[in-house]
N, C-alpha and C positions, 0 to 999 in steps of 0.2 A: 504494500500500500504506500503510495507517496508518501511523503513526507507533511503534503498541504492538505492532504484527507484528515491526519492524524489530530485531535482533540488533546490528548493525553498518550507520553508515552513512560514508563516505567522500564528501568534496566538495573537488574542484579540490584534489588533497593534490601537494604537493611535498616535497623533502628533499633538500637537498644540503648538500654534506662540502666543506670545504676554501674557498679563494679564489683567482681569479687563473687561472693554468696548472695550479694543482692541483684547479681546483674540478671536483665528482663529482656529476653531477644524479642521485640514486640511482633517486629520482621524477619522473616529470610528469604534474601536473595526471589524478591519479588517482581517477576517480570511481564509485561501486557500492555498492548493497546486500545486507545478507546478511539476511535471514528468520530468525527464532527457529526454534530448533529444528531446523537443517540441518547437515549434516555436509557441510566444506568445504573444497575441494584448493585453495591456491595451488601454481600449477606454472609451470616456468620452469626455464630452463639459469640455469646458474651467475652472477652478476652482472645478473640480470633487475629484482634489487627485492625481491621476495616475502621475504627474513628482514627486510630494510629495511620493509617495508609489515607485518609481522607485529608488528615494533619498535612500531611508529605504534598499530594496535589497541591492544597493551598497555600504552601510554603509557609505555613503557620511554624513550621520547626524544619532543623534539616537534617538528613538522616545520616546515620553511620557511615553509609557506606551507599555507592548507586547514585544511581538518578533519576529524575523524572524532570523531563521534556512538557512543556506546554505553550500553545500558540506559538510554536514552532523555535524556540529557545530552552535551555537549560537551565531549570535552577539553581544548580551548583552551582553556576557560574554568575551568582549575582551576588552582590553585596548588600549589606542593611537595607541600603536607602531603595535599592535593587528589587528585592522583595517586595518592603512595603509598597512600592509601585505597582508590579506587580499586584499583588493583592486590591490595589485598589480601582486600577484601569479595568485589569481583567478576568476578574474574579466576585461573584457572586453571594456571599452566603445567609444558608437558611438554617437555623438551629431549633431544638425540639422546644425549648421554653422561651422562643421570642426576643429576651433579650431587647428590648426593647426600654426608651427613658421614659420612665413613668408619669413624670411633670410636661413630656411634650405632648402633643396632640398628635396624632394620625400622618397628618399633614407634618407639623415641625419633624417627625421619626424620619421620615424617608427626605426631608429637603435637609437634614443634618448630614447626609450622605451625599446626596446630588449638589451642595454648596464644593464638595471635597476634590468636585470633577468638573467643575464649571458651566457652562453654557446657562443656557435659561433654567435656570432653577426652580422656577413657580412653575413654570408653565410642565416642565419632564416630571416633575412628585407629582402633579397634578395627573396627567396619564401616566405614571404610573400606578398609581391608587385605582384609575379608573380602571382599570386594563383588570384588577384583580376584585372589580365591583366593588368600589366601595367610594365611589363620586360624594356619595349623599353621605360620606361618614368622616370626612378628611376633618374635621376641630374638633372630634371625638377625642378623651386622654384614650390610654390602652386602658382602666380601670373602669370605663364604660363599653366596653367592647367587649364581645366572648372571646370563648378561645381561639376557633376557628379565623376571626375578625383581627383577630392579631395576629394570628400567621398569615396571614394574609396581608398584614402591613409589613410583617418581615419579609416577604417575597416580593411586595413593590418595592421595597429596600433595597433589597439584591438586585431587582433588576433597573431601578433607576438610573445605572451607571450602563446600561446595556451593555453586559459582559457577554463574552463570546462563552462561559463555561461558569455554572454553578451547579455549590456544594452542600449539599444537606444532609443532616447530620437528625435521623429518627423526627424527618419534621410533622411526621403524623401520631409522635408517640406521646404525647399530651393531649390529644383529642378523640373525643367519642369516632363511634366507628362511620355514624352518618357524617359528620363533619370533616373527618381525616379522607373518605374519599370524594369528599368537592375539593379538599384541598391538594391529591393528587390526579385529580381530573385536571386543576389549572396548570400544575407541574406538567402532567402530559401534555397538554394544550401549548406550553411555552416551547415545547420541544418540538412541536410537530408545526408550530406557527409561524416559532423565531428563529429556528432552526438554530437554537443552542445544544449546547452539549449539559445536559443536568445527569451529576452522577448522585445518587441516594444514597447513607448508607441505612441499611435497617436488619432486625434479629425477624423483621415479622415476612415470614417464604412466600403466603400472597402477593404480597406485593412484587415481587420476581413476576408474576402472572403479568404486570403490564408494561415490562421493562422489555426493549430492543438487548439487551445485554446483561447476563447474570454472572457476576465473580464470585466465586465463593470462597471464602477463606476459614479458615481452621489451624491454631497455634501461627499464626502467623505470615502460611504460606499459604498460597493458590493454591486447592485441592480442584479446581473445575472452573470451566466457562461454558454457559449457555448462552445460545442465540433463538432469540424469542423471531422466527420470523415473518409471523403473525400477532405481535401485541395484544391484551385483551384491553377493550378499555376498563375502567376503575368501577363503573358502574355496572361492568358484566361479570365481575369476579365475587363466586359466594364467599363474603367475608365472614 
């Protein structure tokens, strides 16, 4: 596959924690690509890797050892200021408990992030809010909001800086089960729309049912990849 196809690439990535008797191999030698434009499960029981390998994509930490490549550069090969860049031009993120400034409005949560990348600031929070329905809700605090209604301002959040690749990290695991698939019906919708690359990670194997791409991991290495080459959508999968 080209080089300009590739989304994500990963080579011989390692990561480990600690030294000695307390050292934690989170990774081994972790190798895979991910295709532009695919909607993607990391799955895994608890202590597998996948938030640690999700770290790694978004250059939140750097690994041991390896690499991972994204929008067609290396992260190793960047510096502090490098990264944060990174992270902030072209990278998305969606977390399971929102994260979110509790004092701002709806509105102030996602223009606190689109101030960070310029352009028209009112006007990009503005569609991005709408983009994830909630026009009629932008001078809401998150304390008048449900849960759903807040992930939902965390995903116009991520995507207000229209990144080419976002990372979510169990963003349905704090929500009832009718609420968690509208909120990955919009996840698919962005992928299939905007022709981003969203990679998930989740413990819950449903949701693999609507992913283009399923990594499975286990102790820290790749035990398997499937290719969904029929997606189901979110709304066809018995939950």
């Amino acid at each position: 596959m080209a080089a300009a196809d590739i989304a994500v690439r990963a080579t011989g990535l390692d990561k480990t924690y600690g030294e000695g008797e307390t050292e934690v191999h989170a990774l081994r030698d972790v190798t895979f690509e991910i295709p532009r434009g695919e909607f993607v499960v990391l799955q895994g029981a608890s202590g597998s890797g996948k938030t640690t390998l999700l770290n790694q994509i978004g250059a939140l930490e750097p690994p041991t050892a390896g690499d991972v490549e994204a929008n067609g550069f290396s992260l190793n090969g960047l510096d502090d200021d490098g990264r944060t860049e990174y992270r902030l031009k072209s990278v998305g993120f969606i977390f399971q408990f929102y994260n979110l400034v509790p004092s701002l409005t709806a509105y102030e949560n996602v223009a606190l992030i689109a101030e960070l990348t310029g352009g028209d600031v009112e006007a990009r929070s503005e569609e991005a809010l709408a983009s994830v329905g909630l026009a009629e809700r932008t001078h809401h605090f998150p304390g008048q909001l449900s849960g759903g209604e807040q992930q939902r301002v965390s995903i116009a959040r991520g995507m207000v800086k229209n990144p080419p690749l976002m990372l979510c990290d169990e963003p349905t695991g704090a929500l009832d089960t009718e609420t968690g698939v509208k909120v990955l019906s919009l996840l698919r919708d962005i992928t299939d729309t905007g022709d981003r690359t969203i990679v998930v990670v989740t413990h819950n194997s449903q949701i693999s049912q609507i992913a283009n791409r399923v990594i499975e991991l286990r102790d820290g290495q790749i035990i398997g990849t499937h290719l969904n080459e029929s997606p189901k959508k979110p709304e066809e999968v018995n939950w």
